[in-house]
N, C-alpha and C positions, 0 to 999 in steps of 0.2 A: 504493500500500500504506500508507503512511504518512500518506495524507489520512483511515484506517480510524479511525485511533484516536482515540479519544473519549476526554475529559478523567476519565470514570468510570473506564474502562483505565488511565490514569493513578493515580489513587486505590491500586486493586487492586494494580497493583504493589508502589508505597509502601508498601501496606500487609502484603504479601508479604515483604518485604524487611527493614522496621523489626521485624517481631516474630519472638520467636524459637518453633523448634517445639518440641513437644511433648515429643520427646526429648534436649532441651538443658537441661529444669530439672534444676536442683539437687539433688542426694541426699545427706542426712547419715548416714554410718555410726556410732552410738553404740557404743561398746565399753564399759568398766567404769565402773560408778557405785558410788564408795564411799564410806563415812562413815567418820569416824576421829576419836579425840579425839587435841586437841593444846594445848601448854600457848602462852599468851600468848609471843610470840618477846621473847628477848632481847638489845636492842642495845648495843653499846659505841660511846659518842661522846665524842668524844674536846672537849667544849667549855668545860670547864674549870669548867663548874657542876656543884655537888654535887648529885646526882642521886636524887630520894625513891625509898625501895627498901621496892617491897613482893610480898605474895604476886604469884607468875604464877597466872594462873587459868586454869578449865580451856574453850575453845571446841569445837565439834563442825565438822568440814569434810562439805562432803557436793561431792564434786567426780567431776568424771564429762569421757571423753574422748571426739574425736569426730573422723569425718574427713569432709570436705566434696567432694563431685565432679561433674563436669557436663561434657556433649556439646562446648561451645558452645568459642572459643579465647582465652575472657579466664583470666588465673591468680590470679584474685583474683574470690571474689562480695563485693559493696559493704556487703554490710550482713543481718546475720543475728540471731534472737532463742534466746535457750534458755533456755524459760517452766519453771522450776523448781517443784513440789508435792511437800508435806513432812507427813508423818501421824506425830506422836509418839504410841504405840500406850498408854503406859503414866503419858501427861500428867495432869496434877490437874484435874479436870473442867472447871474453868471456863475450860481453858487446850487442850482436846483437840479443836484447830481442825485445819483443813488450811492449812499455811501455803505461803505461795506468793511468789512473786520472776521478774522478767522480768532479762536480763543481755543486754544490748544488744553484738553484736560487728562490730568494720568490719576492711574490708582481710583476708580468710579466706584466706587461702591455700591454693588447693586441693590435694587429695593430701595433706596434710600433717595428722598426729595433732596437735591441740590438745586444750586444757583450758578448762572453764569451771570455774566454783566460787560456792558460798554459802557463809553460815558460820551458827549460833547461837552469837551472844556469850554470856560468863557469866552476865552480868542477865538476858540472855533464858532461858538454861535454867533458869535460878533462880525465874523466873517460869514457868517451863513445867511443871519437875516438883516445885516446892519447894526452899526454901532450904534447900542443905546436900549434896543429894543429889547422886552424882557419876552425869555423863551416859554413858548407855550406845548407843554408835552402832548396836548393834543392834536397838535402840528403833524407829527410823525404818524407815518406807517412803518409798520416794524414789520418784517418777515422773518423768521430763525429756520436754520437747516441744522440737524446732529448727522454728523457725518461717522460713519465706524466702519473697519473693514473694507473700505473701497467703497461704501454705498452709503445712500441718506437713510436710517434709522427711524427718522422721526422728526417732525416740524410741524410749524403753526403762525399764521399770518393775522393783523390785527385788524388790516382794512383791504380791500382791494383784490377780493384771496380770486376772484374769476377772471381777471385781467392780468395774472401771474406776473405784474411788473418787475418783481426782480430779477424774473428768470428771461428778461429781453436783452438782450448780446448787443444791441444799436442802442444802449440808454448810456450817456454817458455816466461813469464811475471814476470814486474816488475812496482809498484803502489810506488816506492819510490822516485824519480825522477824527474817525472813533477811535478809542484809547480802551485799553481791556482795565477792569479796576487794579488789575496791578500796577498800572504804570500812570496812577493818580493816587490824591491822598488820603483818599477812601480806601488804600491797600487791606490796610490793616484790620478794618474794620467787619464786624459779622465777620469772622474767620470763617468759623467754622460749619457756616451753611451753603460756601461757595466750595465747589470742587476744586480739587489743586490745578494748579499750571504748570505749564510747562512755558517758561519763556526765554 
């Protein structure tokens, strides 16, 4: 019986074995996507330098929750994306792009409600609807993709979801913009409900 099997049998097993099926990928359930305006945080440190005080200014959050789940017995997927697109509806023409941001996340724990998030800093809204004008989060359309694996997992659109605007290739874009909350000074802030980064 065992003289039967040929090294290709071989293969096929491996190869049987090494991959997973079909119903062990990944599914991201997206729940609420909100935009909120909030003022620059302010910290107290205690370093004994006189510290320049000036206006807080005002940032836009556009943060959206998600829960990650799959067949398969690991309790963590390695590594996940959620490709952010952002349409300021009411932008100064030369600034009425689709703007866009990928947030890289590791270690996801599955079953469990996390957050991602972007931001528009001041300068950038200042640049978007004009200097002065105070941001209004109901402006924005927001669309979210979770990307895993090679493919989209899971997303969810706030306005505009049968006109699929973000997914038009002649709209012009801009990936300069939004800012992932790591790299504002909201960093540190709610740790522990945001998924890690990879940045």
């Amino acid at each position: 019986m065992f003289r039967q099997i040929t090294p290709l049998f071989f293969v096929a097993l491996i190869f049987l074995f090494s991959t997973k099926p079909v119903s062990a990928q990944a599914k991201a359930e997206v729940g609420d996507i909100t935009v909120s305006a909030a003022k620059s945080p302010d910290f107290s440190v205690g370093s004994g330098v006189r510290e320049p005080k000036g206006e807080r200014k005002d940032w836009l959050q556009i943060d959206v929750s998600f829960t990650v789940t799959s067949r398969d017995r690991d309790d963590f997927i390695d590594d996940l994306e959620i490709r952010f697109f952002v349409l300021p509806k009411s932008a100064d023409k030369d600034y009425l792009k689709l703007y866009t941001a990928t947030v890289k996340h590791v270690d996801v724990l599955k079953g469990e409600e996390l957050h991602s998030a972007v931001y528009l800093s001041p300068n950038s809204l200042a640049r978007i609807y004009g200097k002065g004008k105070k941001p209004n989060p109901r402006d924005l359309w927001v669309a979210i993709e979770v990307h895993s694996g090679g493919g989209i997992i899971g997303g969810d659109v706030t306005d505009g979801k049968t006109s699929r605007w973000w997914q038009k290739e002649d709209a012009p874009r801009d990936g300069s913009m939004l800012r992932p909350k790591s790299k504002t000074p909201f960093a540190h802030l709610w740790f522990d409900s945001y998924a890690e980064t990879r940045d």
